[in-house]
C-alpha positions as CSV (number, residue, x, y, z in Angstrom):
1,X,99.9,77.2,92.1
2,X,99.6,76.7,88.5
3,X,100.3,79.4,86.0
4,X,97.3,81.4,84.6
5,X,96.2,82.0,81.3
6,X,96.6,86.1,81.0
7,X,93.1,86.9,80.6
8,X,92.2,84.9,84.1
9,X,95.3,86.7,86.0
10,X,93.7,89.8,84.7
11,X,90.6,89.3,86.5
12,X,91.8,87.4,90.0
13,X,94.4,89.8,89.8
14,X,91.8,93.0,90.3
15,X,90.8,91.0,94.2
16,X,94.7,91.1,95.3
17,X,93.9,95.0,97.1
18,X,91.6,93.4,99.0
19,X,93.8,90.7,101.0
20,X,96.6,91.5,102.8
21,X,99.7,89.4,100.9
22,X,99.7,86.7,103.3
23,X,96.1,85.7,103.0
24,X,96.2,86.6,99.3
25,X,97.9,83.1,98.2
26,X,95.3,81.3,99.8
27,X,92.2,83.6,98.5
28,X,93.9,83.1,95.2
29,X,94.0,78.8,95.5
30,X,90.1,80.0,96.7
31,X,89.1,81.9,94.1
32,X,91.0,79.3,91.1
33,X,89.2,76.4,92.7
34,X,86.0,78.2,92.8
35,X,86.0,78.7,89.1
36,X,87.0,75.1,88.4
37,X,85.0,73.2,90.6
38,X,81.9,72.0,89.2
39,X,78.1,72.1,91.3
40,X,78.2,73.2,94.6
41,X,81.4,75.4,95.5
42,X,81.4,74.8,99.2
43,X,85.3,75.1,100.6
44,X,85.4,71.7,100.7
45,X,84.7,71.1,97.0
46,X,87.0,73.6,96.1
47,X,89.9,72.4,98.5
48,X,89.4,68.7,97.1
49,X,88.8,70.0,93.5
50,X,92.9,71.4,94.1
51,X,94.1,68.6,95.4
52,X,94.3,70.1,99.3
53,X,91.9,67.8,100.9
């Protein structure tokens, strides 16, 4: 995964209590390509928005 800007670690950083550390990298590429993807953010659209299709 790409480096984050500091204010956008901040804030997907404050979800990371919530995962349990082996399902945190994933909900992280989730949560990243949720932000970024444009329309509708179906898993799909995110996952091909990352380059993970």
């Amino acid at each position: 995964m790409l480096p984050l800007p500091t204010r956008f670690a901040g804030i997907i950083l404050a979800f990371a209590p919530l995962f349990v550390h082996r399902s945190w990298r994933h909900a992280q590429n989730l949560l990243v390509g949720a932000i970024l993807t444009p329309g509708q953010r179906t898993v799909t659209s995110v996952l091909r928005n990352l380059g993970r299709a």
